[in-house]
Short mmCIF file of the C-alpha atoms (twelve columns), coordinates in Angstrom:
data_MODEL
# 
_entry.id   MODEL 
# 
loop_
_atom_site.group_PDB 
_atom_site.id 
_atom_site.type_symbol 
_atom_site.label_atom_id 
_atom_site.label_alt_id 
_atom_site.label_comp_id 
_atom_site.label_asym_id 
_atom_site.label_seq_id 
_atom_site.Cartn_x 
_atom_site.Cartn_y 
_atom_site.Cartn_z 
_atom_site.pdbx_PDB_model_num 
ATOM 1   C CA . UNK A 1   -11.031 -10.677 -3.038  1 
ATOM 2   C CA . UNK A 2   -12.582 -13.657 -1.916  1 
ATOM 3   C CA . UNK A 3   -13.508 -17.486 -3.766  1 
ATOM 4   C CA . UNK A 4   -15.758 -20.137 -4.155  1 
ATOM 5   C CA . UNK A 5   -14.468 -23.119 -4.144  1 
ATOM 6   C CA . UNK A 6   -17.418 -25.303 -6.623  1 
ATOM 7   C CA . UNK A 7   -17.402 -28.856 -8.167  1 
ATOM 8   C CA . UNK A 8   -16.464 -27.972 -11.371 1 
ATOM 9   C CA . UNK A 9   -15.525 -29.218 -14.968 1 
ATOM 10  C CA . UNK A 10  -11.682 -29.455 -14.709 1 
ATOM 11  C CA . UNK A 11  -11.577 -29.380 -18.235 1 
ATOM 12  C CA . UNK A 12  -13.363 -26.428 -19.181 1 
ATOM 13  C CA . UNK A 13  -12.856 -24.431 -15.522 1 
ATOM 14  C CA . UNK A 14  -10.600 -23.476 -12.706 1 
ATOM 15  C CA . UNK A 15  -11.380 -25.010 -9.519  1 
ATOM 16  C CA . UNK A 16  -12.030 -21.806 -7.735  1 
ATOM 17  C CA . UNK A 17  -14.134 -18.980 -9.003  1 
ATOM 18  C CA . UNK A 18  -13.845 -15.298 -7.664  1 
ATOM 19  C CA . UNK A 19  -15.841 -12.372 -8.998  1 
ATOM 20  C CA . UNK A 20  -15.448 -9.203  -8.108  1 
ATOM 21  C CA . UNK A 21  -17.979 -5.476  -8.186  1 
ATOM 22  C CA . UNK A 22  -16.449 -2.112  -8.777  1 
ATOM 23  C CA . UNK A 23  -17.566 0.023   -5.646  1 
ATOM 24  C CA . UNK A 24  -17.496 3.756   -7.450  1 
ATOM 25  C CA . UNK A 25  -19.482 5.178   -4.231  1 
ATOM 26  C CA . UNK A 26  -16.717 4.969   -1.463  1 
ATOM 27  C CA . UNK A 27  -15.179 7.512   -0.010  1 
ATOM 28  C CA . UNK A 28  -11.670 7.905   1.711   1 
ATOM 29  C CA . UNK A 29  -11.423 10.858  4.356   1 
ATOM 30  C CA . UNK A 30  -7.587  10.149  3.056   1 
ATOM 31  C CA . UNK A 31  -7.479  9.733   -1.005  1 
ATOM 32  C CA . UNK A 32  -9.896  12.297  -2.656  1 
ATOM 33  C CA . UNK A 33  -10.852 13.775  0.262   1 
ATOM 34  C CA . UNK A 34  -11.088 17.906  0.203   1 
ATOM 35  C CA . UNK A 35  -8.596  18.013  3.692   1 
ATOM 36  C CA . UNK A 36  -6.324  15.198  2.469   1 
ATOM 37  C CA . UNK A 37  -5.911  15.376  -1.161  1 
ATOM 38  C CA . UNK A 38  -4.214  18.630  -1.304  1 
ATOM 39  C CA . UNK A 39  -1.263  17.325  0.646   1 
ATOM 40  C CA . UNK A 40  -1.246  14.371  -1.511  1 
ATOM 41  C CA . UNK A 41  -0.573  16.395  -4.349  1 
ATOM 42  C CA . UNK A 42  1.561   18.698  -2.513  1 
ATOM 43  C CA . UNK A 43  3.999   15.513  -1.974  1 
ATOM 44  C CA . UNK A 44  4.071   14.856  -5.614  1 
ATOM 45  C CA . UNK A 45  1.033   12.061  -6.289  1 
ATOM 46  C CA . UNK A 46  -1.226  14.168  -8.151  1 
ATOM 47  C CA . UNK A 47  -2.880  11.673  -10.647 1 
ATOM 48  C CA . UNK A 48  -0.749  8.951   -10.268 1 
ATOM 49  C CA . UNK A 49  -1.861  7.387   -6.631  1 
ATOM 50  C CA . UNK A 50  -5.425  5.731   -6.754  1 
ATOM 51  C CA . UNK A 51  -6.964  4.094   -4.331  1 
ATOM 52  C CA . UNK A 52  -10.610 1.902   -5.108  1 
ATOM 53  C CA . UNK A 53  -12.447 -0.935  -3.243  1 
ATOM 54  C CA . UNK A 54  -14.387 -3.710  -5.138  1 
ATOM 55  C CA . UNK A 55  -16.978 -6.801  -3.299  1 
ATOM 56  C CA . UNK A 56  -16.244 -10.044 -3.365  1 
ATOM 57  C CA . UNK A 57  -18.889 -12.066 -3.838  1 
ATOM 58  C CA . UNK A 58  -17.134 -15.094 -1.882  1 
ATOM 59  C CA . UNK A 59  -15.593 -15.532 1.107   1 
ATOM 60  C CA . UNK A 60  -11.952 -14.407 2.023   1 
ATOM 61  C CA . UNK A 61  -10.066 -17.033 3.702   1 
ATOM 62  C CA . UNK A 62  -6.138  -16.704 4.370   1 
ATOM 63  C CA . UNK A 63  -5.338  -19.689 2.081   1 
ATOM 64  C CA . UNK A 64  -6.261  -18.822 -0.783  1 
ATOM 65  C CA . UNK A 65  -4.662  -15.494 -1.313  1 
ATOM 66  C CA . UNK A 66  -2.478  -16.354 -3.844  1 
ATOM 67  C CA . UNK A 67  -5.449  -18.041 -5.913  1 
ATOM 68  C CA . UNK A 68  -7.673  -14.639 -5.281  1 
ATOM 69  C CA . UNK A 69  -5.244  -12.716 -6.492  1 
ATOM 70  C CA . UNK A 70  -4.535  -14.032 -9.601  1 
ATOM 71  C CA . UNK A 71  -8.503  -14.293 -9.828  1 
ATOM 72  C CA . UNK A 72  -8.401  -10.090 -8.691  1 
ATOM 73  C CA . UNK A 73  -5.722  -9.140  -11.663 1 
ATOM 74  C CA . UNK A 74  -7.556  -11.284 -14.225 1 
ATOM 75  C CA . UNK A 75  -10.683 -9.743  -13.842 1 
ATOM 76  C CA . UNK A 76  -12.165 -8.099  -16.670 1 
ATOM 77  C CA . UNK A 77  -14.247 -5.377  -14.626 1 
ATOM 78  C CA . UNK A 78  -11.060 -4.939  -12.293 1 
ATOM 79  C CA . UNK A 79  -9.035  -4.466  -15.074 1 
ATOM 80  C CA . UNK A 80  -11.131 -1.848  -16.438 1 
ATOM 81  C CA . UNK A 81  -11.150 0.175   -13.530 1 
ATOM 82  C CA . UNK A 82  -7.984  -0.340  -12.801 1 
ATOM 83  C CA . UNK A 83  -6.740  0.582   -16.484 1 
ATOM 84  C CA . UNK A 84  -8.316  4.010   -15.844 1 
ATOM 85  C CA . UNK A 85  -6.876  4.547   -12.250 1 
ATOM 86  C CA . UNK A 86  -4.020  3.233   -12.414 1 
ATOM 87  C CA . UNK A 87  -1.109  2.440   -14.884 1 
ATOM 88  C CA . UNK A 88  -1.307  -1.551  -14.505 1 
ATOM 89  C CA . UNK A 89  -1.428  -2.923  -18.160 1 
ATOM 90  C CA . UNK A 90  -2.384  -6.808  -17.994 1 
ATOM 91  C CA . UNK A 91  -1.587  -8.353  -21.890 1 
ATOM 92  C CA . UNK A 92  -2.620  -11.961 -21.325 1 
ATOM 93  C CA . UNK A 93  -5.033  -12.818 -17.980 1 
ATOM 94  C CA . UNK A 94  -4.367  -16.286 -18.292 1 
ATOM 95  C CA . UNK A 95  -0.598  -16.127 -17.875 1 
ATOM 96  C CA . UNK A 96  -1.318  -13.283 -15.078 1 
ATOM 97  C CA . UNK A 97  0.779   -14.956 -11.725 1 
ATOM 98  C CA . UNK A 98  1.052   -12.304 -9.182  1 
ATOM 99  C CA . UNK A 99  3.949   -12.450 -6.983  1 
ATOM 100 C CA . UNK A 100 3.655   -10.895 -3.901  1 
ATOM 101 C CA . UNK A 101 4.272   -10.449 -0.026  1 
ATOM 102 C CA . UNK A 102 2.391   -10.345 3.218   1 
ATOM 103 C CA . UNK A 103 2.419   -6.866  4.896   1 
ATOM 104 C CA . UNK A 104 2.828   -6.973  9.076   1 
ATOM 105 C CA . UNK A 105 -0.168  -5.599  10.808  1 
ATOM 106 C CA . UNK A 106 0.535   -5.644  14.238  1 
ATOM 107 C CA . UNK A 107 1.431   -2.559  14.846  1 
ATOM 108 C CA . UNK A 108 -1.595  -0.603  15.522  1 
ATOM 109 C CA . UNK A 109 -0.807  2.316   17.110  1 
ATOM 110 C CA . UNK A 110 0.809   5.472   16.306  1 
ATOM 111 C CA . UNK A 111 3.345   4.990   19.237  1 
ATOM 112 C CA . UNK A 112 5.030   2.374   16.528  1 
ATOM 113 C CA . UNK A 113 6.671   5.286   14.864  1 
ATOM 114 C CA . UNK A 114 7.977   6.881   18.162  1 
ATOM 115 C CA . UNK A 115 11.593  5.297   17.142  1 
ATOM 116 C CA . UNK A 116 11.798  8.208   14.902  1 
ATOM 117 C CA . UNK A 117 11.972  10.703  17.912  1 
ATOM 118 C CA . UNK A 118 14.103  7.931   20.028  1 
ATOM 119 C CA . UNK A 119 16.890  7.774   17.338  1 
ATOM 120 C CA . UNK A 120 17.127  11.599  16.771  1 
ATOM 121 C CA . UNK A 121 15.648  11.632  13.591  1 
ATOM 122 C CA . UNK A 122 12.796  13.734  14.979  1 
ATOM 123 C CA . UNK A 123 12.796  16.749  17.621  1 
ATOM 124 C CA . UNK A 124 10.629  16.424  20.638  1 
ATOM 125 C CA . UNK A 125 8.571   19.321  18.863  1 
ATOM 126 C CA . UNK A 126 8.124   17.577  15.450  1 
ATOM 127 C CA . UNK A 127 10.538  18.506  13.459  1 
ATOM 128 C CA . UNK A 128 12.714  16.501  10.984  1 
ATOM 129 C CA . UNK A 129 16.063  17.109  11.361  1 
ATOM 130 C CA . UNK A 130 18.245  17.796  8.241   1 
ATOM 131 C CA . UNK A 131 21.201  16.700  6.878   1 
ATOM 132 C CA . UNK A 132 23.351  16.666  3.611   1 
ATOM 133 C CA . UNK A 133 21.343  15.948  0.688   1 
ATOM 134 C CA . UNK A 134 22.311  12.465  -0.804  1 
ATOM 135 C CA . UNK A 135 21.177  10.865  -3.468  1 
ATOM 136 C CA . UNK A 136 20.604  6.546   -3.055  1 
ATOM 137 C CA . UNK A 137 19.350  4.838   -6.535  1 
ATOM 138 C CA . UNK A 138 17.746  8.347   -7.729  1 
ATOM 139 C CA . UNK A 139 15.892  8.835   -4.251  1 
ATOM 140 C CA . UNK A 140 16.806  11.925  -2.623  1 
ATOM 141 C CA . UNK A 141 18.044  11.488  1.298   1 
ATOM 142 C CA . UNK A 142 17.938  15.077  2.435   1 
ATOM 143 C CA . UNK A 143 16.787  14.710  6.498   1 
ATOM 144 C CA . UNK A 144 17.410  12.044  8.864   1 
ATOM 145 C CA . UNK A 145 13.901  10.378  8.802   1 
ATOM 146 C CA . UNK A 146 15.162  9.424   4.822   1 
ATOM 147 C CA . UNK A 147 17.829  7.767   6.282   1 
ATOM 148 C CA . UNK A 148 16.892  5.698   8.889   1 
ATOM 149 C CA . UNK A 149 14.056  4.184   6.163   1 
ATOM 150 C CA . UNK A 150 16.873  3.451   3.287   1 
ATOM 151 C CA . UNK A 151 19.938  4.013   4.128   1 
ATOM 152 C CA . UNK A 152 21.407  0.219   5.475   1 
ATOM 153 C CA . UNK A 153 24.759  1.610   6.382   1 
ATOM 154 C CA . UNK A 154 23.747  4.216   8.499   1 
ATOM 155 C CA . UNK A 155 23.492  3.495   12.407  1 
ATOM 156 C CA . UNK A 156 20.245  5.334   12.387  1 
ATOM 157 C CA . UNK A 157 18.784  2.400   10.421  1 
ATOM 158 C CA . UNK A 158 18.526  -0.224  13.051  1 
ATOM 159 C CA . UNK A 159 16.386  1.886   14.947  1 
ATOM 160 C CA . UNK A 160 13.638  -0.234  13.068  1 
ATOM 161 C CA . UNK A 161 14.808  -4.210  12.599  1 
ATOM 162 C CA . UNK A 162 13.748  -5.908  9.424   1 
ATOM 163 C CA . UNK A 163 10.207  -7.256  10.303  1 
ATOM 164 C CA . UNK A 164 9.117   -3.685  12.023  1 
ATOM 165 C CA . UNK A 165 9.687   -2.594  8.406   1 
ATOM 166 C CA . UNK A 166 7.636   -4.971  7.045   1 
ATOM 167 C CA . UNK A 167 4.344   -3.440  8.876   1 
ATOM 168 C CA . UNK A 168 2.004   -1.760  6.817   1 
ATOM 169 C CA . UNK A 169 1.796   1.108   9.442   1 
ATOM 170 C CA . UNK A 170 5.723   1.818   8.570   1 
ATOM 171 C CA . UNK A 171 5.084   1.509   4.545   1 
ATOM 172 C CA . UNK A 172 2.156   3.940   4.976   1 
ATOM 173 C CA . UNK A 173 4.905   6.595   6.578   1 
ATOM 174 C CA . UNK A 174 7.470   5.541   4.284   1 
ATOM 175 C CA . UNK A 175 5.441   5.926   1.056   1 
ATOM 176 C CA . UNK A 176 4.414   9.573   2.108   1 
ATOM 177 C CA . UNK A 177 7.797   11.012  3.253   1 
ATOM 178 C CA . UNK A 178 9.025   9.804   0.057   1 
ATOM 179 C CA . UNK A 179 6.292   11.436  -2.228  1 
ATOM 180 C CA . UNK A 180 6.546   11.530  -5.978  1 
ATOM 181 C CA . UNK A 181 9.113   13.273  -8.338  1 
ATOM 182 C CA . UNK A 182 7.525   16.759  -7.446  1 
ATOM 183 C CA . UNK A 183 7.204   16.047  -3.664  1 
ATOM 184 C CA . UNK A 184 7.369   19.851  -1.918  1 
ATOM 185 C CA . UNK A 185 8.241   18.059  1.668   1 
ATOM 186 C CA . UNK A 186 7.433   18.958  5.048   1 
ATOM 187 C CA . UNK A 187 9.971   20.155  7.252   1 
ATOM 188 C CA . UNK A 188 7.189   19.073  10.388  1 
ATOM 189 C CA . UNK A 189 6.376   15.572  10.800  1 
ATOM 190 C CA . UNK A 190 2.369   16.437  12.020  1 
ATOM 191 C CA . UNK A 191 1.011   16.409  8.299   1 
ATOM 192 C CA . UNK A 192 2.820   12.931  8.211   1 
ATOM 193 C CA . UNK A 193 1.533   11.012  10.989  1 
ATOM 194 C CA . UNK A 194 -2.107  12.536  10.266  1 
ATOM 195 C CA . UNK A 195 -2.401  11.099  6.783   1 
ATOM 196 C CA . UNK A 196 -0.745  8.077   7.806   1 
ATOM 197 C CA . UNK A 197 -3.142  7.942   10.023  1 
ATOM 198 C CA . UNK A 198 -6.078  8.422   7.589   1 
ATOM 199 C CA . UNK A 199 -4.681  6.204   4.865   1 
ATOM 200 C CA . UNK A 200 -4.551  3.268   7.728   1 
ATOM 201 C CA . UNK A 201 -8.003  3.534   8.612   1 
ATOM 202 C CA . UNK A 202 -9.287  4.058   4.962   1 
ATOM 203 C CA . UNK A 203 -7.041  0.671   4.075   1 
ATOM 204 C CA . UNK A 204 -7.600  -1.660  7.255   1 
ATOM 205 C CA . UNK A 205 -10.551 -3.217  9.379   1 
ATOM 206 C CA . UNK A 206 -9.679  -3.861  13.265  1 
ATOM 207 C CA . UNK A 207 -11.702 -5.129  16.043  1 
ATOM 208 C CA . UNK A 208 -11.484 -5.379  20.156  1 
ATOM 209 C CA . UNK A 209 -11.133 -9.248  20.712  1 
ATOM 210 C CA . UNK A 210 -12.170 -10.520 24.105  1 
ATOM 211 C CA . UNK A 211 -9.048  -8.915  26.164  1 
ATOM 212 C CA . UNK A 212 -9.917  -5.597  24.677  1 
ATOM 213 C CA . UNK A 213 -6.555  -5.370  22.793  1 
ATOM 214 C CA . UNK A 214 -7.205  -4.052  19.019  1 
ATOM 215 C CA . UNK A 215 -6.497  -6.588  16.002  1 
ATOM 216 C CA . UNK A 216 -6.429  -6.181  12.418  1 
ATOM 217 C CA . UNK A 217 -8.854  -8.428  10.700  1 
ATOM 218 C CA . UNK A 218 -7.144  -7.799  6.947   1 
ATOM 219 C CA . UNK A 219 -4.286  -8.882  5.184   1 
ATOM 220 C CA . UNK A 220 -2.041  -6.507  3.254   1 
ATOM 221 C CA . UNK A 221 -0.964  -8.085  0.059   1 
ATOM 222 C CA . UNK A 222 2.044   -5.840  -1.569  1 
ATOM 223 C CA . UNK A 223 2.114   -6.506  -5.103  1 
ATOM 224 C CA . UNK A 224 5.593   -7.274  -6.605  1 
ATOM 225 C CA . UNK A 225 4.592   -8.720  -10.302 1 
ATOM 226 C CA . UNK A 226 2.062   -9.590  -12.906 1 
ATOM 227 C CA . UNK A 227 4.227   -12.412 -13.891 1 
ATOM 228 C CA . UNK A 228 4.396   -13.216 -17.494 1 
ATOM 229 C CA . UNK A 229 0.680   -11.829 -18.328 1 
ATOM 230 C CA . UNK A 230 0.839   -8.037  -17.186 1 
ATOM 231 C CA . UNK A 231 3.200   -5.164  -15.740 1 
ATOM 232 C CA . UNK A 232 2.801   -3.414  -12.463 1 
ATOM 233 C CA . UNK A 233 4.251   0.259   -13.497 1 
ATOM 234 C CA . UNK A 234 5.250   1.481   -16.260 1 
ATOM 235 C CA . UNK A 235 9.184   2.085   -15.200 1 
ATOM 236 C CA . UNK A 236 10.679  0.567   -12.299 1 
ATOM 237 C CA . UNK A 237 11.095  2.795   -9.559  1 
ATOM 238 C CA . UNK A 238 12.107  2.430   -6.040  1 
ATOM 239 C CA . UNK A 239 9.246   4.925   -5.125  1 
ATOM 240 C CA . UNK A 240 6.278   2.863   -6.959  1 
ATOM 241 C CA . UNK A 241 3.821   0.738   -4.546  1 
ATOM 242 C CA . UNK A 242 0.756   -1.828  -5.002  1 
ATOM 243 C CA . UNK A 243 -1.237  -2.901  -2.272  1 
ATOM 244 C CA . UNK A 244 -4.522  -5.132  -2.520  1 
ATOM 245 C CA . UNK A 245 -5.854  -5.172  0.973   1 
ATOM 246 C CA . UNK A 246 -8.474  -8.229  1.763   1 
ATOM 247 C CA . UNK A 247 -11.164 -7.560  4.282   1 
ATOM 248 C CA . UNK A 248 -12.896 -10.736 5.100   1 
ATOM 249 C CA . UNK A 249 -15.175 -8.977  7.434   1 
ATOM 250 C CA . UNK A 250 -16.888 -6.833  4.677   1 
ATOM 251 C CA . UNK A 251 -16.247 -9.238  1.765   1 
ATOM 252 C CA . UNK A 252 -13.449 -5.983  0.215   1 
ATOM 253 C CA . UNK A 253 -10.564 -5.770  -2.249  1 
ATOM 254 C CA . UNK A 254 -8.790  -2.215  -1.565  1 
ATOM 255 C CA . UNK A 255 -6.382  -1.322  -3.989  1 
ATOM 256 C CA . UNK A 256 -3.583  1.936   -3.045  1 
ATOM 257 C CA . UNK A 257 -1.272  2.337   -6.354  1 
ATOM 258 C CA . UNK A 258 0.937   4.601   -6.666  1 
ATOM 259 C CA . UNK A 259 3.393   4.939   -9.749  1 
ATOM 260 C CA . UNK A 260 6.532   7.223   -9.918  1 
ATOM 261 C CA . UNK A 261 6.673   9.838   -12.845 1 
ATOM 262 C CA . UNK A 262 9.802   11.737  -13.239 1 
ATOM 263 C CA . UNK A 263 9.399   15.463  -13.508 1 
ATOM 264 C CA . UNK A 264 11.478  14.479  -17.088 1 
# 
């Protein structure tokens, strides 16, 4: 979701104009793919995750995120796609004023997630050890890998601090342990890493820089509010997510949306 910053009437126009192009043709080996897709909807998405890229016609420059992203959710052909694909509902563009926070990207390995084994949560072979079924704000915490994500009081949870939880490669875990409302879980954490691991690739752009170590060239937006002019999800929900994911290599907006339906 890039801009253009022009000379323009001040009266009659915003100083920076963004336009954005539906890209129907992508594919994800992770969302809608015939490998990954059945385990999406065997952890309770179904038709209520979407994922979609658009173009940018301008360039994508870290200060002026907030200003593209207002620009992204006022967007007539965004908004059309995005009314189809998603449950976002914008009422008034012009009072759209999206609140939101920067995702970490530095981890970039799977090794990140390692703690998981290192605090017990995990068995050296994979599997996620159980525990007492509890239930935290209407979120089921029935194995210890549920815990250490949401659970603040337990000693399990400082296995990650604060900011490790703030990387995208942690929310991309999180959001598919958790699942939707029907969410048949796995009892194995192998299905787990692999679509995490599909879902990060499908989402992020990386590159070698000069001393060979890998860096993300995106930045993860999550998406809190609409402000005044629109509503994320329908119901709020603990489980729901919104990430716009810039790519200034390619000139991309990715969108992964995911809003939680109870079974009733």
């Amino acid at each position: 979701m890039p801009l253009l910053i022009e000379e323009l009437n001040e009266e009659t126009e915003p100083d920076h104009v963004f336009r954005f192009h539906f890209l129907p043709d992508v594919k994800f080996q992770s969302f809608g793919s015939p490998v990954v897709q059945p385990l999406l909807d065997k952890w309770g998405f179904g038709g209520d995750m979407g994922m979609c890229t658009f173009r940018v016609e301008q360039p994508i420059t870290p200060d002026t995120c907030q200003a593209l992203l207002d620009a992204f959710f006022s967007d007539r052909e965004v908004l059309s796609v995005l009314g189809s694909l998603t449950r976002i509902r914008v009422f008034n563009p012009q009072k759209i004023r999206v609140s939101w926070e920067k995702m970490g990207t530095k981890a970039v390995s799977m090794s990140f997630l390692n703690k998981f084994e290192e605090c017990g949560a995990i068995s050296s072979t994979g599997h996620i050890r159980g525990r007492i079924e509890e239930d935290l704000e209407g979120v089921p915490i029935l194995n210890l890998v549920r815990e250490v994500m949401l659970m603040e009081e337990s000693e399990l949870y400082d296995a990650f601090t604060e900011q490790e939880r703030k990387e995208f490669l942690f929310r991309i875990f999180q959001h598919l342990v958790f699942g939707g409302a029907s969410n048949q879980y796995e009892d194995h954490v192998e299905e787990y890493f692999r679509v995490t691991k599909e879902v990060y690739k499908d989402l992020l752009t990386v590159r070698r820089s000069d001393t060979g170590d890998v860096e993300v060239l995106s930045t993860v937006a999550s998406i809190r509010s609409l402000g005044e002019g629109g509503q994320l999800f329908p119901k709020e929900n603990p489980l729901n997510f919104c990430y716009v994911v810039l790519d200034p290599v390619v000139r991309q907006a990715r969108v992964w949306y995911f809003a939680y339906r109870p079974i009733w």
